[in-house]
DOPA-89915 format. One record per residue: residue in one letter; x, y, z of N, C-alpha, C in turn. Coordinates in steps of 0.001 Angstrom, whole numbers, plus 524288, in hexadecimal, padded with zeros to 5 digits. Layout:
% residues N
AXYZXYZXYZ ...
This chain:
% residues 195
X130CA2D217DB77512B4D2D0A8DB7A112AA72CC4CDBBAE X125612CC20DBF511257D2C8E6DC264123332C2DCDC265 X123862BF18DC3F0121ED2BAF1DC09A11ABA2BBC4DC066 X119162BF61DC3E11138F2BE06DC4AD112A42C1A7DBD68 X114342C486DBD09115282C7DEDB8451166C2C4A6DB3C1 X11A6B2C2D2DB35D11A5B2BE4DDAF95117112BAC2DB018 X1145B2B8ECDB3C4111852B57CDB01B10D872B598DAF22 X10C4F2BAE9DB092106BA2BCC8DAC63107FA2BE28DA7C1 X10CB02BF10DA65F10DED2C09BDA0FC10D152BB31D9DBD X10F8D2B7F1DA15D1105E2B258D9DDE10D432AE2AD9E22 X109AF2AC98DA33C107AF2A8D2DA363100CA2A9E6DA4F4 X100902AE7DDA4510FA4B2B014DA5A40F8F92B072DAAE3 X0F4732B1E1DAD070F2902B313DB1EB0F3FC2AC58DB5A3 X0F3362A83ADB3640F2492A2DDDB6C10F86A2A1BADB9E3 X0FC782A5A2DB5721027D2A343DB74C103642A852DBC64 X1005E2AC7CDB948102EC2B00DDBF370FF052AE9EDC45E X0FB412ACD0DC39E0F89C2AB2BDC8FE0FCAC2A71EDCC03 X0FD9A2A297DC93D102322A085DCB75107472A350DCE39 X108E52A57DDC9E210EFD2A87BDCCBE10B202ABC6DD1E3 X1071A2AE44DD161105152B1F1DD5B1104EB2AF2BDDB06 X1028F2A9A7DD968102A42A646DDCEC1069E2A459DE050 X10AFC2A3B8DDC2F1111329F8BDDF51112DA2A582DE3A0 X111BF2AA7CDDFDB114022AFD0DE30810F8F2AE0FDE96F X10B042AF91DE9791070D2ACC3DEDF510A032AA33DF143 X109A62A668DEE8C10B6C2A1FFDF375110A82A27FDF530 X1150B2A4E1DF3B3118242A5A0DF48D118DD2AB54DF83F X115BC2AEC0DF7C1114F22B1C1DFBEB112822AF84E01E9 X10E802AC78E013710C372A944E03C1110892A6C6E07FA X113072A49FE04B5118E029EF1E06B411B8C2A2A7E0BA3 X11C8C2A8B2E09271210A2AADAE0B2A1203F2AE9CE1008 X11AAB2ADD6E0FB2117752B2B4E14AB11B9C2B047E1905 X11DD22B2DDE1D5811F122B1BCE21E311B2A2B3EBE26FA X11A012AF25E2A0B116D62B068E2CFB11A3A2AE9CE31D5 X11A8F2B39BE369811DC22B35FE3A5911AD22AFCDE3F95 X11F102AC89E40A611FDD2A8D5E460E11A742AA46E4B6D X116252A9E8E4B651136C2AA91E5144110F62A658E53ED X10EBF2A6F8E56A910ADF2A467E5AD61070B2A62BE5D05 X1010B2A50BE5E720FF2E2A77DE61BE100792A5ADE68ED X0FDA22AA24E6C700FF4B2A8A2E72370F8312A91FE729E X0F66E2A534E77800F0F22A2EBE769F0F1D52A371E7CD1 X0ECD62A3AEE7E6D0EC172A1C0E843F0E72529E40E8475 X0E81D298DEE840D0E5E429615E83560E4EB29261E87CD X0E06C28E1CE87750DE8A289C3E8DDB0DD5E28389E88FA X0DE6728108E8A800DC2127CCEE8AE20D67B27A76E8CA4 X0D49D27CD8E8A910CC8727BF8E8DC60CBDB2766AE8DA8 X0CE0F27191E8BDD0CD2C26D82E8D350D22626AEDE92A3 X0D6E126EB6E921A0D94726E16E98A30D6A7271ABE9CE5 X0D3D327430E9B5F0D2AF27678E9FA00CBC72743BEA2E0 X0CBF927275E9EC40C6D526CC3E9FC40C75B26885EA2B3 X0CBC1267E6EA20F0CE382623AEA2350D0DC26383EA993 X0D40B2678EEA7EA0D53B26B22EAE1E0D121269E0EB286 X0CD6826CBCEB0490C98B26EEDEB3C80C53E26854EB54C X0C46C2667BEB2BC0C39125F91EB3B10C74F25C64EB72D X0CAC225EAFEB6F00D0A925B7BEBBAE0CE4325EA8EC1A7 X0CFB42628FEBE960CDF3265ACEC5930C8D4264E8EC7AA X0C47D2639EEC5CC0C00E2631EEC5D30BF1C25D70ECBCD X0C1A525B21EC89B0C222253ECEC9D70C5DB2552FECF77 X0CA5B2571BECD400CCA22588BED28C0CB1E259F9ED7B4 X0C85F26047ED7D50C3AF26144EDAE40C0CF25D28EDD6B X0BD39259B3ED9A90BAD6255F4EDCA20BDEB252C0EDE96 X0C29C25160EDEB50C40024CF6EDFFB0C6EE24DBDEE567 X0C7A5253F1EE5780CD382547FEEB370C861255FFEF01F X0CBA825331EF2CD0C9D12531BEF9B50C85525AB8EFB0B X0CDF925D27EF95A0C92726327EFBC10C7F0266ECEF830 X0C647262B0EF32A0C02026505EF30C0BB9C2638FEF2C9 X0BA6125F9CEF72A0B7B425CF3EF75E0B3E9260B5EFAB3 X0AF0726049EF7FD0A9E026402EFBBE0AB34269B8EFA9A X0ADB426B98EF69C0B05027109EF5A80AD192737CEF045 X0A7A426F81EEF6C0A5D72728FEEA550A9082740DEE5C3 X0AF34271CFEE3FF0B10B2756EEE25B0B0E327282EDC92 X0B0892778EED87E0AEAF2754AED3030B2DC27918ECE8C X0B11C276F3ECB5E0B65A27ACDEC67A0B2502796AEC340 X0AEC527E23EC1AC0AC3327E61EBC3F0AE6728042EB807 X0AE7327DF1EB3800B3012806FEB05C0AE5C2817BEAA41 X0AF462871EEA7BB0AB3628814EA3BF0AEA128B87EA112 X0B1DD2871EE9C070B4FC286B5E98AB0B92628A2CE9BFB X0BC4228E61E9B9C0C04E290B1E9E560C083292EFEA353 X0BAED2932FEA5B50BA8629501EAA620B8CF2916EEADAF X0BAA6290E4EB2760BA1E28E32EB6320B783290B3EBB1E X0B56E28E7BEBE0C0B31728E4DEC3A80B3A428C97EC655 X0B6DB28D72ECB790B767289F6ECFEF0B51928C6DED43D X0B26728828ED7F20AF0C287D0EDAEF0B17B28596EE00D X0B11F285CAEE4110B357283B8EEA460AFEF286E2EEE47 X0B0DE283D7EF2950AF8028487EF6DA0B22328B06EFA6A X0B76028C53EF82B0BB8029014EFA560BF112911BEF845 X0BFC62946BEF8CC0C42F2978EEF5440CA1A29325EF6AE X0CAF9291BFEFACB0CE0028CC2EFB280CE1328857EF72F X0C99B287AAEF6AB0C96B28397EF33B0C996284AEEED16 X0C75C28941EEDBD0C76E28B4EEE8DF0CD8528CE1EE637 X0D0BD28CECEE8B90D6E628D91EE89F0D8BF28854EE67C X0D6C328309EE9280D77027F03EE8420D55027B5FEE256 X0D19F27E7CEE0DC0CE5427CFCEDDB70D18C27EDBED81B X0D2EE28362ED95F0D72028707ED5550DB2E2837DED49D X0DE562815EED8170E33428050ED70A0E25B27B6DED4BB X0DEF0278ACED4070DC8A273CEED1AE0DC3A2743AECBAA X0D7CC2778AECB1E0D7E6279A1EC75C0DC0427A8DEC39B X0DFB627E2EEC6AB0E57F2804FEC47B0E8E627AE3EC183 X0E7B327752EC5A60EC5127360EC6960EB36270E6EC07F X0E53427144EBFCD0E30226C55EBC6E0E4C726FC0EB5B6 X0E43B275F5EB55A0E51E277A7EB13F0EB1A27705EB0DB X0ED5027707EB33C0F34F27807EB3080F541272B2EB00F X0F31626F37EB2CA0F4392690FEB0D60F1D7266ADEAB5F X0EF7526B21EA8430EC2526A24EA40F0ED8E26F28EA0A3 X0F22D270F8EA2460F5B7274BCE9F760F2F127808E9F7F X0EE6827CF2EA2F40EB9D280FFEA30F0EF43284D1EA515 X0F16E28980EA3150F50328C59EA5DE0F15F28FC3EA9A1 X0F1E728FAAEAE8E0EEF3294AFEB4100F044299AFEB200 X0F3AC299E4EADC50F4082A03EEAB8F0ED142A15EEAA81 X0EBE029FF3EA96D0E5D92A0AFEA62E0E1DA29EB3EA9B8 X0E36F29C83EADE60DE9C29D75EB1E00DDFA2A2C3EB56A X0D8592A5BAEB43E0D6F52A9EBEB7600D2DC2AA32EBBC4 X0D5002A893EBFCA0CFEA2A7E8EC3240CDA02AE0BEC6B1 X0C6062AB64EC64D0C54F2B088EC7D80C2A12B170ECE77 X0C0902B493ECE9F0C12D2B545ED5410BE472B158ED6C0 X0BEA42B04DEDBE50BD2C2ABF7EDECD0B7A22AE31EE185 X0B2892AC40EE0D30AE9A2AD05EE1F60AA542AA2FEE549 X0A6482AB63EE8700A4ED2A70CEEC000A02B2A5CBEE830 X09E182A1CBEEA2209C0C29D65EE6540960829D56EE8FA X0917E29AE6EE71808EB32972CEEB140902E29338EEE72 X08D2729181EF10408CEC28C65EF50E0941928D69EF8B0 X094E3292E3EFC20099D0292B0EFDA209E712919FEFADF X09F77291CEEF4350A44129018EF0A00A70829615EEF23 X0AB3E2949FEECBB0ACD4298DDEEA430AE47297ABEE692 X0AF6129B66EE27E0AF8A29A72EDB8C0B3FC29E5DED793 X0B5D529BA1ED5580BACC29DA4ED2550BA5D29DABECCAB X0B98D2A1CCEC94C0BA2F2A054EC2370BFC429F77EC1CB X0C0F029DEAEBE170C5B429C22EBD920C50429BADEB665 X0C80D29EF8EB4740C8662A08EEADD00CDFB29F71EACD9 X0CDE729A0AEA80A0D29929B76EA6C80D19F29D62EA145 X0D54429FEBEA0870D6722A6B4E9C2D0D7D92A297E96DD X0D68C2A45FE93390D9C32A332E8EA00D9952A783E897F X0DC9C2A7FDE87FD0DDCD2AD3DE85480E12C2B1E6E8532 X0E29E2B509E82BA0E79D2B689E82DA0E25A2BDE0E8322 X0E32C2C031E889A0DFD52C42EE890B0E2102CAD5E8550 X0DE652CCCFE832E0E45D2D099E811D0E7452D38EE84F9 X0E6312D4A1E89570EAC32D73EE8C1A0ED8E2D161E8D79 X0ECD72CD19E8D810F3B82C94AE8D050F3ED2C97DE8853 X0F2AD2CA13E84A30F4022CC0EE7D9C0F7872CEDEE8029 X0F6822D509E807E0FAA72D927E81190FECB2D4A3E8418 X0FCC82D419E8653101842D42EE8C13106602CFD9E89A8 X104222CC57E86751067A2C831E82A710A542CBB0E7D76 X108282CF20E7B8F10A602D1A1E762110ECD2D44BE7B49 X10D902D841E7FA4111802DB0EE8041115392D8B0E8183 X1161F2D125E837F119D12D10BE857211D542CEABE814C X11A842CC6DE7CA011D3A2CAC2E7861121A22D193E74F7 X11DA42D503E75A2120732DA99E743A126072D9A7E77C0 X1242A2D9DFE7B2B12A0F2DCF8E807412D972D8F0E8068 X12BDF2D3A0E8090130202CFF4E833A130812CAABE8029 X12E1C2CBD1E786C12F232C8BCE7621133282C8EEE7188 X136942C4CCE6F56138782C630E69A6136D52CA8EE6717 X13B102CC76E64DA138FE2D10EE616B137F72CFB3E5AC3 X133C42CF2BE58B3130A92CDEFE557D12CE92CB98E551F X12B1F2C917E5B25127A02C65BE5BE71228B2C9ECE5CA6 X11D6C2C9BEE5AB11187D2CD0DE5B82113DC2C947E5E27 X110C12CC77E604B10BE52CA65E62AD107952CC0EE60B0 X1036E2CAF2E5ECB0FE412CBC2E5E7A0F9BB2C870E62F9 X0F4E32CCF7E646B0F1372C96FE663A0ECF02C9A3E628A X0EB5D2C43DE63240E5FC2C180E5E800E2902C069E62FA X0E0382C21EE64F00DA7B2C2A9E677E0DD502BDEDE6CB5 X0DDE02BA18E6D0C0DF7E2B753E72680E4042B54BE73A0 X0E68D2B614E6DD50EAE12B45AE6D070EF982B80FE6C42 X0F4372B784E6BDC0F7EB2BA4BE6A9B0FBCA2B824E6549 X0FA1C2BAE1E616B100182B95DE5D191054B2BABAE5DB7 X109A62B744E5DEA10DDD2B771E5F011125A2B82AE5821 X113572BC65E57171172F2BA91E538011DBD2BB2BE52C0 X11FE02BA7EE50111260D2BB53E5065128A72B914E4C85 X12E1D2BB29E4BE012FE12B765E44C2132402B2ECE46DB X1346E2B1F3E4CAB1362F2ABABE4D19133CC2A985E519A X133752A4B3E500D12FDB2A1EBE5564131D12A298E5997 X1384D2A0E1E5A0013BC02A223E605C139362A7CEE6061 X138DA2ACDEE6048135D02B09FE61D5130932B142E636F X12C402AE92E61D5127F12AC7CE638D1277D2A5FDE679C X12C942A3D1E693612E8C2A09CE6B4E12EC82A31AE705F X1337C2A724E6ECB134AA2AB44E746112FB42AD6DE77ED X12A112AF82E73F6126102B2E8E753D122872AEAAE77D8 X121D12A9F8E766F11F172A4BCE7BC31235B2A5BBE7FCD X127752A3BFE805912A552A488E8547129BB2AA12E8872 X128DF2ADDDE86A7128642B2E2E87FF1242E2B1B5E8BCC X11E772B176E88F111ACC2B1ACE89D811A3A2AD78E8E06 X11B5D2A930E8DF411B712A317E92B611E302A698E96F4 X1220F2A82DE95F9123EF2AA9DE9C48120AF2B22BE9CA5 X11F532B2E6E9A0711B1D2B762E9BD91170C2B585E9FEC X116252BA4AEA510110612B7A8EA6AF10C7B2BBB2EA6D7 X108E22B91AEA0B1106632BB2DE9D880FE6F2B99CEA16B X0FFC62B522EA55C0FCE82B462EA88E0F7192B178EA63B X0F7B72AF16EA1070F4572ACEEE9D7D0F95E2A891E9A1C X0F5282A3E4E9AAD0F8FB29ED0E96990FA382A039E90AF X0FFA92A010E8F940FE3B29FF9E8A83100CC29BFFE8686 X0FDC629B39E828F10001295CCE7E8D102C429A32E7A1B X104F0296A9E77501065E29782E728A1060E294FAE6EA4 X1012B29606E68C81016F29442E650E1016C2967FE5FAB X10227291F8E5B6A0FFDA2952DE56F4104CB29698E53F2 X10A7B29349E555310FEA29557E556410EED294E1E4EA1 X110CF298DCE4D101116F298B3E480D116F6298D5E4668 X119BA298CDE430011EC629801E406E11ECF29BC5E3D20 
């Protein structure tokens, strides 16, 4: 007889709610939930503020671009740059570049788009940096964890993100290193490490 059985025989409905209970929580205790992480493609919107304010100041301050109109409107992730010539406009970029790089912005996730002529003789550049994990880099993320990761390790995608799981961390250890030397051509973090 099982104790939940005995002790309805012996102690009435109040003693087997108990034993039902210690059984509960003790199923509860013993669930095993396996080792993951999510992979994020994530920005810093207050470094890339902070970026784009360095380069800003910069601009005004250097000798050639002086009389060059040249401006960086920035409206939350997308940017605008403005110059006199596609010369300068080269110059204006690498400013830019210099200032995200130094405020930990990875250029994986900058997409710039065609170069266009402007009013008043200028020319003009959007400039998007990306954040998000798109589902074809989903696929492109699950297939390479399939082909060229530990074997027990699985991938899921959750709408921007990717779930990472596996039964030991060094195996989901291995699948960041994988992925850091992949060029997946988008930044990616890693969080959410679970145990």
């Amino acid at each position: 007889m099982c104790a939940c059985t005995a002790s309805l025989a012996t102690g009435g409905p109040q003693r087997s709610a108990h034993v039902l209970g210690t059984h509960l929580r003790f199923g509860i205790a013993t669930l095993f939930v396996m080792p993951s992480f999510d992979i994020v493609s994530e920005v810093d919107r207050q470094e890339v503020r902070n970026a784009i304010d360095q380069a800003q100041r910069e601009i005004g301050n250097r000798f050639d671009f002086k009389n060059t109109n040249s401006s960086i409107e920035q409206n939350d992730l997308v940017l605008t740059l403005r110059t006199v010539s596609e010369d300068r406009l080269a110059a204006l970029r690498v400013v830019v570049e210099e200032k995200l790089v130094k405020r930990g912005i990875s250029l994986k996730g900058v997409d710039y788009g065609t170069i266009e002529e402007a009013t008043q003789n200028t020319v003009r550049q959007l400039v998007t940096i990306k954040v998000g994990i798109s589902s074809d880099k989903a696929r492109e993320i699950n297939r390479t964890i399939k082909e060229k990761g530990p074997k027990g390790v699985s991938s899921q995608t959750q709408g921007e993100t990717v779930r990472v799981t596996g039964k030991k961390r060094d195996d989901l250890q291995a699948v960041m290193t994988l992925l850091k030397g992949a060029d997946l051509e988008i930044p990616l973090q890693f969080n959410n490490m679970r145990d």
